[in-house]
Backbone as CSV, one residue per row, in Angstrom:
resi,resn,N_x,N_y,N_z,CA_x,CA_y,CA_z,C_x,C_y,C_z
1,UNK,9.800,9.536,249.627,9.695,8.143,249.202,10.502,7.267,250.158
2,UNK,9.970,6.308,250.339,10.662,4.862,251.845,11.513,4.245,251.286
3,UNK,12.290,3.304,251.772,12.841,2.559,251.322,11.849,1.268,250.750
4,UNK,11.088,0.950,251.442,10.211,-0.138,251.198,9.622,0.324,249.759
5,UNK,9.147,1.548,249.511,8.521,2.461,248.562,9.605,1.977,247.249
6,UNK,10.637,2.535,247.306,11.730,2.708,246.525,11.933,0.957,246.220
7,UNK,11.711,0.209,246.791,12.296,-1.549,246.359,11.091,-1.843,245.497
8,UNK,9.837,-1.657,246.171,8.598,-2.086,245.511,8.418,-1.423,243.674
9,UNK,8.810,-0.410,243.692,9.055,0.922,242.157,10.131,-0.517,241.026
10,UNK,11.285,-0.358,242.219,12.280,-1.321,241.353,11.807,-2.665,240.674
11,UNK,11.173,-3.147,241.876,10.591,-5.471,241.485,9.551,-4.306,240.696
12,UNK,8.776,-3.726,240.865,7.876,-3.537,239.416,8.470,-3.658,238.477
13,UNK,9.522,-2.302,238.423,9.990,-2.030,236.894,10.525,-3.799,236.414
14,UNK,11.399,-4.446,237.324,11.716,-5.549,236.660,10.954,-6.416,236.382
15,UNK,9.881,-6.380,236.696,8.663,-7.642,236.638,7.978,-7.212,235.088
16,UNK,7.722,-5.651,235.371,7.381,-5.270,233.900,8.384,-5.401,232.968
17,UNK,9.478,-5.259,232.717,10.751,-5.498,231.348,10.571,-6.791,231.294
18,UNK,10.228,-7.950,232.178,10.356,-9.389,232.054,9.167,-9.411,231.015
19,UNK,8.268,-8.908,231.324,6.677,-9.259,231.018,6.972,-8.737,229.879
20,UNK,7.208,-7.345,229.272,7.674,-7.198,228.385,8.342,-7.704,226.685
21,UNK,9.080,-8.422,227.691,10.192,-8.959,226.568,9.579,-10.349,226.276
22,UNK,8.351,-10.295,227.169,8.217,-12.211,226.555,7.260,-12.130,225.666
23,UNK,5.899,-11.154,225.913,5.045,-11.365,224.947,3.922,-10.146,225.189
24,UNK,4.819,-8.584,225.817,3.696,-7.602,226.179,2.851,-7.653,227.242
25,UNK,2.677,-6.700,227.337,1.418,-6.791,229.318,2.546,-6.007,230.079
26,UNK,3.670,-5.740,230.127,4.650,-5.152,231.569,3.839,-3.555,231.363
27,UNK,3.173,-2.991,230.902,2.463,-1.457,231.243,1.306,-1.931,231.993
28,UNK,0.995,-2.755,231.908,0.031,-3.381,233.201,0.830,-3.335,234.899
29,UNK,1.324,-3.990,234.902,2.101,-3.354,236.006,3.000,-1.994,236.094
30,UNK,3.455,-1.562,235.353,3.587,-0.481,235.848,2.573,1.068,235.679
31,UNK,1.638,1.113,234.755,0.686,1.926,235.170,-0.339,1.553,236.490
32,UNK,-0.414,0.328,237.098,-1.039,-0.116,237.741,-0.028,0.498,239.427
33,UNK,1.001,0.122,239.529,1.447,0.760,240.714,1.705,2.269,241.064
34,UNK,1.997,2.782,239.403,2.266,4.335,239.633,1.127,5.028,240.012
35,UNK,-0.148,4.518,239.455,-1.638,4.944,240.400,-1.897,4.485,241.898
36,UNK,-1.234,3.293,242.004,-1.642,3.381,243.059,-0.377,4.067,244.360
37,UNK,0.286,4.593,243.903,1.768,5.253,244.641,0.844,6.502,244.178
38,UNK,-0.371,7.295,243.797,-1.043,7.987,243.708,-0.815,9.248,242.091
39,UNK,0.197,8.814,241.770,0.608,9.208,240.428,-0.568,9.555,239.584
40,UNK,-1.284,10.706,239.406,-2.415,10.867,238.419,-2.544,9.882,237.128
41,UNK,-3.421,9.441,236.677,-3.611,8.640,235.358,-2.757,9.138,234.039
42,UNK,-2.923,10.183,233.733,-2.122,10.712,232.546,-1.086,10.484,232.886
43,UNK,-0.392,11.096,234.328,0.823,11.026,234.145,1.453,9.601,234.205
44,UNK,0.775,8.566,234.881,1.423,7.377,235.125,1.487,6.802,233.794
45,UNK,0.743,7.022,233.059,0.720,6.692,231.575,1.709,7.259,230.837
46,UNK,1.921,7.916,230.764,2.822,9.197,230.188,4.329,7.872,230.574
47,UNK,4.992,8.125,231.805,5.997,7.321,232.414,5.810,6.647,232.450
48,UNK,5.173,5.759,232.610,5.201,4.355,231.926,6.094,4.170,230.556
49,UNK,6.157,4.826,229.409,6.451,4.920,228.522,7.702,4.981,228.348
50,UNK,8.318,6.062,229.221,9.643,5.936,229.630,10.211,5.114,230.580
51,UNK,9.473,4.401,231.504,9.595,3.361,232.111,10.185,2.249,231.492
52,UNK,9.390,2.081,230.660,9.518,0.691,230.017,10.642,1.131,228.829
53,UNK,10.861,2.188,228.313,11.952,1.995,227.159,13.213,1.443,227.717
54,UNK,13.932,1.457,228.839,15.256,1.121,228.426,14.784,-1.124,228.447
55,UNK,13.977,-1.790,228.829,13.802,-2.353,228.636,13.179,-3.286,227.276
56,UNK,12.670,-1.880,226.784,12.737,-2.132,225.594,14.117,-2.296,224.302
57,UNK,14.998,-1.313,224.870,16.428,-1.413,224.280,16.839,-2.398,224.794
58,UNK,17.220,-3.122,225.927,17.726,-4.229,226.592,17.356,-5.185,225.903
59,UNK,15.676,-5.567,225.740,15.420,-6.453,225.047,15.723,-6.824,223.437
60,UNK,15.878,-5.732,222.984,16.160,-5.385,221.212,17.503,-5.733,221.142
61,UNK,18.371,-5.479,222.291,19.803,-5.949,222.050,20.043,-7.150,222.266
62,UNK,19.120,-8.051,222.971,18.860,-9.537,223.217,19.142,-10.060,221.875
63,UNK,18.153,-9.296,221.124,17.279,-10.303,219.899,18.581,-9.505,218.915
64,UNK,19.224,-8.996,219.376,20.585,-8.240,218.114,20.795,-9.012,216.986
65,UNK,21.346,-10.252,216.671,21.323,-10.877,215.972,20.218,-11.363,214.832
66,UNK,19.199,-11.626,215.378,17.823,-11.661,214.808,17.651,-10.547,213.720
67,UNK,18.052,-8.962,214.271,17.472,-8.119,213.921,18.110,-7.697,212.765
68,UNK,19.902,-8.017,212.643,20.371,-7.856,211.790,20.386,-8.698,210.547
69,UNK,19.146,-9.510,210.957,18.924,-10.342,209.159,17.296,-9.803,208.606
70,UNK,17.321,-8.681,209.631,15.632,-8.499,208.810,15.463,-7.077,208.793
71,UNK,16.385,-6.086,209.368,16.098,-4.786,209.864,15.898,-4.134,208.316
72,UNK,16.504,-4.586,207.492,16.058,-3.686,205.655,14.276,-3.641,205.771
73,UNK,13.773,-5.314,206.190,12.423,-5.644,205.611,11.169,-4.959,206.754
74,UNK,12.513,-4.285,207.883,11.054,-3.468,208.806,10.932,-2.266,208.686
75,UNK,12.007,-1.522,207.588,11.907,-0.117,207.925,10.406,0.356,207.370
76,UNK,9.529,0.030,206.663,7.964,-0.251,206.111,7.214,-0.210,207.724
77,UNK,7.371,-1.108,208.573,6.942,-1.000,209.651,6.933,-0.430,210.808
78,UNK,8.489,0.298,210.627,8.948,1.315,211.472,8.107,2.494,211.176
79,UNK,8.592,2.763,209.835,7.770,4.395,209.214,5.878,4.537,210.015
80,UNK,5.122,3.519,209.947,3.624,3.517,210.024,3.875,3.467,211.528
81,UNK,4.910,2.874,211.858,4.721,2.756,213.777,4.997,4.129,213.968
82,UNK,6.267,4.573,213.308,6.334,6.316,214.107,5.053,7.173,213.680
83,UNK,4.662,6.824,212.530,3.244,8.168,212.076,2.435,8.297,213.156
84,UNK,2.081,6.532,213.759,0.929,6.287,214.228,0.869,6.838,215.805
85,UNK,2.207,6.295,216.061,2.517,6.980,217.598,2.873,8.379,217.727
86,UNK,2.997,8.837,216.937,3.088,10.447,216.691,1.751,10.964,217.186
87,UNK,0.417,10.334,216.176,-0.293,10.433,215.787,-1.280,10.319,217.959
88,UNK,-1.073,9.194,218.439,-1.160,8.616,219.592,-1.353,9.491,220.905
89,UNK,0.283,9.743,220.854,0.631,10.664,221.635,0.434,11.723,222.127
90,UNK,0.227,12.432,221.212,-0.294,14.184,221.288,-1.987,13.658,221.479
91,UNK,-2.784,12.856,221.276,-4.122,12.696,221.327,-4.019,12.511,222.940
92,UNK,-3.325,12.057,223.580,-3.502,11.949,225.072,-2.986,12.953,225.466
93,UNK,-2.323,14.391,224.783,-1.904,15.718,225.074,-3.585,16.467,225.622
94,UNK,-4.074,15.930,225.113,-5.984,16.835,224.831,-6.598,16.130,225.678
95,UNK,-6.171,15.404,226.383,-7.323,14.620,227.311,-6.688,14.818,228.725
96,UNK,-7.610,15.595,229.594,-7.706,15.872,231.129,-7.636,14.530,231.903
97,UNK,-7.005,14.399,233.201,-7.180,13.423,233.886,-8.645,12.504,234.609
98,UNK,-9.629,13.612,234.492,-11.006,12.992,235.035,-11.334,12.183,233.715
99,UNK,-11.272,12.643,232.576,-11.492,11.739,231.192,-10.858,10.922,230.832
100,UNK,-9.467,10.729,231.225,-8.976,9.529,230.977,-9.163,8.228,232.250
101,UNK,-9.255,8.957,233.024,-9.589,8.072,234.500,-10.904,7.309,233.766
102,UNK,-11.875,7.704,233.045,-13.290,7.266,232.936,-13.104,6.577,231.924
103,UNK,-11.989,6.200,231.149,-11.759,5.337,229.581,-11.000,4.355,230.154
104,UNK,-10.266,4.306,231.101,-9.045,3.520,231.297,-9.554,2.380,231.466
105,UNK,-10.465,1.783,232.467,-10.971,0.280,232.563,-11.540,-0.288,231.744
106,UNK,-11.945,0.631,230.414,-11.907,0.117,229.703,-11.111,0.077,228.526
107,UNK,-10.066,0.861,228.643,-8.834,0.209,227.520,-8.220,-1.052,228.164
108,UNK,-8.411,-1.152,229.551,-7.437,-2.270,230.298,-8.294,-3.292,230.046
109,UNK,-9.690,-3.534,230.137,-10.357,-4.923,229.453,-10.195,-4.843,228.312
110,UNK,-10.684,-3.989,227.481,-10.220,-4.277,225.908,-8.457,-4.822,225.645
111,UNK,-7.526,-4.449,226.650,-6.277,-4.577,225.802,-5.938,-6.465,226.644
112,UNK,-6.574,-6.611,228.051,-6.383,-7.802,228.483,-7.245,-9.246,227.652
113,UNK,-8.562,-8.661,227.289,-9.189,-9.638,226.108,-8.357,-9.856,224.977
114,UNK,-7.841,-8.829,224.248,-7.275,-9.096,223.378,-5.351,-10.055,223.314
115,UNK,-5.403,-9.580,224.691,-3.789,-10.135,224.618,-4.096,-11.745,225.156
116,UNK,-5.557,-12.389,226.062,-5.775,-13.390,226.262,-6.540,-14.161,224.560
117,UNK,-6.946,-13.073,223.762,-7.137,-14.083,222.596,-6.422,-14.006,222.176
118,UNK,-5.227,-13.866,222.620,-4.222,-14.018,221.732,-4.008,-15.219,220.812
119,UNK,-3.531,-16.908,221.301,-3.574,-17.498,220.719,-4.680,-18.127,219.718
120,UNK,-5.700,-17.819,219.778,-6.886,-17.592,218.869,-6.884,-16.851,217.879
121,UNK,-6.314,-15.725,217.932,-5.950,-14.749,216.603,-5.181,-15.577,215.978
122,UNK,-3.883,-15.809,216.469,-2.589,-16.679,215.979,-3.071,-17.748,215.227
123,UNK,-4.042,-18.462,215.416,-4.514,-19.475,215.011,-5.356,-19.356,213.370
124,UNK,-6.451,-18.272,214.223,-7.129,-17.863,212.730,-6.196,-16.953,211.579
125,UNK,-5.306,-16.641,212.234,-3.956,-15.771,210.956,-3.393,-16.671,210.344
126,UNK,-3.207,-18.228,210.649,-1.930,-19.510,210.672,-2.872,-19.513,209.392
127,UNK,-4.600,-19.813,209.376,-5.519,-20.253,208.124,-5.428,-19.357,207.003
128,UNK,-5.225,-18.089,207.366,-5.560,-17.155,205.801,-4.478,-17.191,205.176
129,UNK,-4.502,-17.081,203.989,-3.907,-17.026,202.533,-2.873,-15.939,202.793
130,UNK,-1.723,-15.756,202.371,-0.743,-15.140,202.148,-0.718,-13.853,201.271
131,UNK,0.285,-13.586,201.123,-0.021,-12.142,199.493,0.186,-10.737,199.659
132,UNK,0.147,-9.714,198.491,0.016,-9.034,199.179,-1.140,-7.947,199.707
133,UNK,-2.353,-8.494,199.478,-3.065,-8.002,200.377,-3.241,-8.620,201.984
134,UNK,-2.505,-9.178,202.005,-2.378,-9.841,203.757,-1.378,-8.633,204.030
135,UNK,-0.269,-8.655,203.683,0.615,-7.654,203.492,0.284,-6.192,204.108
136,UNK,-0.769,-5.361,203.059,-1.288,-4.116,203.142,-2.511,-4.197,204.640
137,UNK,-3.082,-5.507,204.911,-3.866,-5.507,205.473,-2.545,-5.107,207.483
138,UNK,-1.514,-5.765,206.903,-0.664,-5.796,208.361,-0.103,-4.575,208.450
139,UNK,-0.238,-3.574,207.358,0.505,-2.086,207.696,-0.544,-1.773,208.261
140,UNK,-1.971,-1.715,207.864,-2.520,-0.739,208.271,-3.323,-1.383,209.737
141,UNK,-2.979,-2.387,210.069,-3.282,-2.770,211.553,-2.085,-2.479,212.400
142,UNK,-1.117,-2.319,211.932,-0.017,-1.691,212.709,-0.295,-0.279,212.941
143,UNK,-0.281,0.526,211.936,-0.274,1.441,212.245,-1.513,1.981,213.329
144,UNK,-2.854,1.286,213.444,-3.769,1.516,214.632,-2.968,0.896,216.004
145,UNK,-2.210,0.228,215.671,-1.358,-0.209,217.044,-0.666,-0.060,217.783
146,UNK,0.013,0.855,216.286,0.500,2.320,216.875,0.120,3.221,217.312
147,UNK,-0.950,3.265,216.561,-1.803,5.058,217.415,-2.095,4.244,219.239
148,UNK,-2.770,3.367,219.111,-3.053,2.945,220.524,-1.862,2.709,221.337
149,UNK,-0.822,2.403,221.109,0.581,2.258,221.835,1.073,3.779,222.032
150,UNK,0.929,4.618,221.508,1.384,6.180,221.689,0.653,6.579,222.694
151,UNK,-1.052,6.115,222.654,-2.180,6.913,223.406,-1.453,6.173,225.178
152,UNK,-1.992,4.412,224.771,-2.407,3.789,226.256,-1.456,2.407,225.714
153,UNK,0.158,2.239,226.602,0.565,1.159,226.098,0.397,-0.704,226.295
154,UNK,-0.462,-0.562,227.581,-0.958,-1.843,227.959,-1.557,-2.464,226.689
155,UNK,-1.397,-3.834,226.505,-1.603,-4.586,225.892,-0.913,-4.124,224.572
156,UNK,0.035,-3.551,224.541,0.508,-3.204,222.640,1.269,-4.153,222.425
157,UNK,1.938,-4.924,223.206,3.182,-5.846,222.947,1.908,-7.380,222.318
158,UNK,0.787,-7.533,222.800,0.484,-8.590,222.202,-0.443,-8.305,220.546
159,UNK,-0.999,-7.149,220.895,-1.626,-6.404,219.642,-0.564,-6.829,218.628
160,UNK,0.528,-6.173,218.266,1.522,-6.086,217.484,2.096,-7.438,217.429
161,UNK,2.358,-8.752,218.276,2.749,-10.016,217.877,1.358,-10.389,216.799
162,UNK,0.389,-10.009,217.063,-0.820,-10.684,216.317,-0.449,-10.249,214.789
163,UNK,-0.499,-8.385,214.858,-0.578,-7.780,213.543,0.751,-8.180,212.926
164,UNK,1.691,-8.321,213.515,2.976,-8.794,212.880,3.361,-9.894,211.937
165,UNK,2.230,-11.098,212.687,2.053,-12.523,212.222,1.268,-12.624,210.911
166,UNK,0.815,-11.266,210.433,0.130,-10.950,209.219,1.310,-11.186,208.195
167,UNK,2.309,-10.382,208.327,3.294,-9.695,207.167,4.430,-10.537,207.649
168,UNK,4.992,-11.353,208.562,6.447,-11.775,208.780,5.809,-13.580,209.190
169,UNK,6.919,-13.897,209.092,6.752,-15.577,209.384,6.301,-16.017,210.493
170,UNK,5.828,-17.120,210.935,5.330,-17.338,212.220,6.075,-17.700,213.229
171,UNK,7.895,-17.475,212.819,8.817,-17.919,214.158,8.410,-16.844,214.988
172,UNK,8.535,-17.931,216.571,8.388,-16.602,217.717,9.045,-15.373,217.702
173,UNK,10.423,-16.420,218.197,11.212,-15.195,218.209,11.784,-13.829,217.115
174,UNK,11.420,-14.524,215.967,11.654,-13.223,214.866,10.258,-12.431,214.971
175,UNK,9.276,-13.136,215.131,8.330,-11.840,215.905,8.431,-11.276,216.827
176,UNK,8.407,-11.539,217.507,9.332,-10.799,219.311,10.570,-9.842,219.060
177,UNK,11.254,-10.142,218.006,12.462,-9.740,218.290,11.896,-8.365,217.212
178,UNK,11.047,-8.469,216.050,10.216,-7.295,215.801,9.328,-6.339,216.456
179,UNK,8.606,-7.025,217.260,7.756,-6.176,218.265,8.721,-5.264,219.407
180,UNK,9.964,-5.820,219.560,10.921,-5.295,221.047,11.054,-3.979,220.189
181,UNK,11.556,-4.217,218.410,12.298,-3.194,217.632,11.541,-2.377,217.604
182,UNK,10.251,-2.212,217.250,9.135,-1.510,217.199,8.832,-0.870,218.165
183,UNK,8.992,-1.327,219.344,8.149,-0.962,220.502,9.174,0.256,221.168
184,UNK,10.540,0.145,221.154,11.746,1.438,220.858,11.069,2.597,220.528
185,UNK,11.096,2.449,219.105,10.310,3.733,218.309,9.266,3.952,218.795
186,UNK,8.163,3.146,218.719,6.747,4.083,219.618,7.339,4.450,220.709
187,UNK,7.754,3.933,221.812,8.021,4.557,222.999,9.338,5.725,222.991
188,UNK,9.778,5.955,221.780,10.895,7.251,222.112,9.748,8.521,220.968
189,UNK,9.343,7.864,220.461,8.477,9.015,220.153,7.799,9.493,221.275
190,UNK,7.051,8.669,222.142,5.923,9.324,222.923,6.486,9.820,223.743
191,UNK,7.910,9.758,224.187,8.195,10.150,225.185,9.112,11.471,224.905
192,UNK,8.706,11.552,223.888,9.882,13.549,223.203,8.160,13.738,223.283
193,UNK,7.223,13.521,223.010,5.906,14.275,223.518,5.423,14.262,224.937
194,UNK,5.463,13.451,225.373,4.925,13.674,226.890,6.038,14.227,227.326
195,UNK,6.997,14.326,227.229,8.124,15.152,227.928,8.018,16.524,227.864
196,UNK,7.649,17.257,226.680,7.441,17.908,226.193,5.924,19.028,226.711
197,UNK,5.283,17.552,227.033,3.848,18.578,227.491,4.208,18.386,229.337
198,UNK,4.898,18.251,229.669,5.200,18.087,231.175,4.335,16.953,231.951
199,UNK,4.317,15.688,231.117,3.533,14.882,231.846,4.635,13.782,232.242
200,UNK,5.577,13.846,232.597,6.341,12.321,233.507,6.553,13.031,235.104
201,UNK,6.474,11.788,235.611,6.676,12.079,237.322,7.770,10.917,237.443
202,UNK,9.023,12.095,237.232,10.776,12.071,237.362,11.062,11.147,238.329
203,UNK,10.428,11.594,239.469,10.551,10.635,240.796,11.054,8.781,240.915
204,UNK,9.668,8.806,240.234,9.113,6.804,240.272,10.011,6.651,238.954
205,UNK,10.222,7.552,237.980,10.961,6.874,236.690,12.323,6.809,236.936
206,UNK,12.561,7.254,238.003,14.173,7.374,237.736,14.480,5.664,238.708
207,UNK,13.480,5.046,239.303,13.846,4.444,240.540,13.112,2.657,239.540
208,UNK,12.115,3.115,238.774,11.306,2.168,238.247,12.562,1.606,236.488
209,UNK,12.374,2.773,236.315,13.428,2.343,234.645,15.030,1.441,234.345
210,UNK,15.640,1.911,235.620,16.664,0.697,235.866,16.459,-0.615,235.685
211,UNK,15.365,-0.807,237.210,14.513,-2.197,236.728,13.913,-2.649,235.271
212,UNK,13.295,-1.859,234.818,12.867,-2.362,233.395,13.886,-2.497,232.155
213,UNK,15.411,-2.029,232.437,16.215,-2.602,231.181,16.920,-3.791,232.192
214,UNK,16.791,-4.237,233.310,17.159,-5.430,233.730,16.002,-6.706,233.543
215,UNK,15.284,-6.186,233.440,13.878,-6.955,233.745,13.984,-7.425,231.468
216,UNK,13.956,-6.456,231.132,14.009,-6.373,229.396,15.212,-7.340,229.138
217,UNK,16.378,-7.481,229.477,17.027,-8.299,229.300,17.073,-9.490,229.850
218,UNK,16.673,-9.771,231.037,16.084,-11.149,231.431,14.695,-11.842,231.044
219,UNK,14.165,-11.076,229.746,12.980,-11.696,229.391,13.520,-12.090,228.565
220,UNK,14.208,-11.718,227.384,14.810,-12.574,226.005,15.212,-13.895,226.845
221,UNK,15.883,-14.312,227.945,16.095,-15.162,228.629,15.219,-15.903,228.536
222,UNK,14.057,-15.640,229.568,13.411,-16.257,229.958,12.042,-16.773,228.764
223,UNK,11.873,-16.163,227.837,11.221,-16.000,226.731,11.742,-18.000,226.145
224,UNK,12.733,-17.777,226.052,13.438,-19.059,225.541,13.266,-20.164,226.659
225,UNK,12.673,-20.483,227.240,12.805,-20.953,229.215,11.636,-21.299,229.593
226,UNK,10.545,-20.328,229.943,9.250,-20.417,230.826,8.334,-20.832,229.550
227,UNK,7.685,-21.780,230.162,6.436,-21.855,229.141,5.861,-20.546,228.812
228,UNK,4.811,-20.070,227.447,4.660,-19.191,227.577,3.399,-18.937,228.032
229,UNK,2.819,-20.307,228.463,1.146,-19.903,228.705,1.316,-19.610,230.704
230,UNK,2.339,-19.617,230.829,2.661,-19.004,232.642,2.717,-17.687,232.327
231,UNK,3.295,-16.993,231.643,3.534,-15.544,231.580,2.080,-15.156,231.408
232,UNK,1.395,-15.405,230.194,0.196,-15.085,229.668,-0.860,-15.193,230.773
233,UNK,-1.014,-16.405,231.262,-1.792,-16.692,232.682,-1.734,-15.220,233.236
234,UNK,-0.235,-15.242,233.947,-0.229,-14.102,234.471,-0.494,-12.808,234.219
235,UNK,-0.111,-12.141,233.238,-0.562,-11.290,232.372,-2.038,-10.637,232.379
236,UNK,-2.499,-11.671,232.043,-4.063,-11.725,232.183,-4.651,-11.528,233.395
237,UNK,-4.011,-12.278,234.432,-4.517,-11.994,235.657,-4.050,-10.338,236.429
238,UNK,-3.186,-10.039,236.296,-3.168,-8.648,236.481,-3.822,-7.469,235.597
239,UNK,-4.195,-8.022,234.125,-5.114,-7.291,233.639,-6.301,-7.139,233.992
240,UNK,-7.022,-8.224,234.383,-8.292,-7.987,235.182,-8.301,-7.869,236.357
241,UNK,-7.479,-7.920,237.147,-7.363,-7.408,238.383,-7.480,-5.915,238.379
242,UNK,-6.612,-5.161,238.114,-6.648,-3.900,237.305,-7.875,-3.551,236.830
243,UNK,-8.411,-4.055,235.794,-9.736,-3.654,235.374,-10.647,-3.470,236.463
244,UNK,-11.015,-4.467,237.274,-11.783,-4.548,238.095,-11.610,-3.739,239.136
245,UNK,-10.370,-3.384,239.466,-10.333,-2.448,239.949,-10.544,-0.418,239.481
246,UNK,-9.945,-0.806,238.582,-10.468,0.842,237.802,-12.123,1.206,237.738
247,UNK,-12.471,-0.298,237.387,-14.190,0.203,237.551,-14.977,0.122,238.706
248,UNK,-14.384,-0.278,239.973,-15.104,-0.173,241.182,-14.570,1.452,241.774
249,UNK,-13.456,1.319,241.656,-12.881,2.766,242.207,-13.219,4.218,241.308
């Protein structure tokens, strides 16, 4: 690995913890470079996961305060996030690299549509009625958000602001500061499984994950700071970039 190699691993990882912590999409960049640094699909997926956790802790310790006025009312959401990513995880244990290579462009359009409708979901959730079948309806969309965050984590950070906005209030940041908490647990689950089945490439994670708990803590920052339709812009645009690229190649 170059030096040039080794700087480019790092501005990822930090570009992804930024992206991260503001509103989901940072596994877009970093499954996107670990393929192309030639990293097989599973495995870049796999590390990714561990990539992005200490940025995920970075960011959760941002929102610390936040978390300690609500952490009783998520353990409900924790429990269905670990089943689901349990559940996730080991399903990408059974899938060969030529088969996931052939799904991926399209989990990356499906997860970039969905994180660009984002504010459209937000909108049509702001109209429905409260209760608790809104309630039951947000466990059990979590918990598919989970299974998909265990499998393929691109786009889970905006999935989960949507399903979140079901069951918790519509402040940003107490959603954010739920999704960072959440996103911990799926990603330390998946990663006692992919560790486990020998899918991380040690290499890029050891050089990429620094960056992402620096990058994770300068997004709670910047979260409060940058408009958020610049991040999202962006976001989006590396999602279909990506896409478009997975399906020509």
């Amino acid at each position: 690995m170059t030096f040039i190699s080794i700087i480019l691993l790092f501005l990822a990882g930090i570009a992804s913890g930024v992206i991260n912590a503001v509103a989901g999409g940072g596994t877009f960049i970093t499954f996107g470079v670990l393929t192309l640094f030639g990293v097989p699909p599973v495995m870049a997926n796999a590390s990714s996961s561990i990539i992005q956790f200490p940025g995920y802790v970075s960011s959760t310790h941002a929102y610390k305060s936040e978390i300690a006025k609500f952490w009783r009312q998520a353990l409900m959401l924790l429990l269905v996030s670990g089943i689901g990513a349990l559940i996730g995880a080991v399903v990408l244990l059974t899938i060969d690299n030529p088969a996931f290579r052939a799904i991926v462009p399209w989990l990356l359009l499906g997860a970039t549509l969905i994180f660009a409708a984002g504010p459209v979901i937000k909108r049509w959730q702001a109209k429905q009625a409260g209760g608790a079948d809104r309630r039951g309806l947000g466990y059990v969309l979590q918990f598919l958000t989970a299974i998909y965050g265990g499998f393929f984590g691109a786009g889970m950070g905006i999935m989960m602001l949507a399903t979140l906005s079901l069951t918790e209030s519509d402040d940003y940041h107490r959603l954010n500061a739920y999704k960072n908490l959440i996103s911990v647990l799926i990603a330390s689950i998946a990663i006692a499984i992919f560790t486990t089945g020998g899918l991380i490439s040690w290499r890029e994670v050891i050089v990429m994950a620094p960056g992402a708990a620096i990058g994770g803590y300068l997004g709670v920052w910047t979260a409060r700071r940058v408009p958020q339709n610049v991040m999202r812009i962006f976001v989006i645009v590396i999602g279909l970039a990506l896409t478009a690229y997975y399906f020509a190649s």
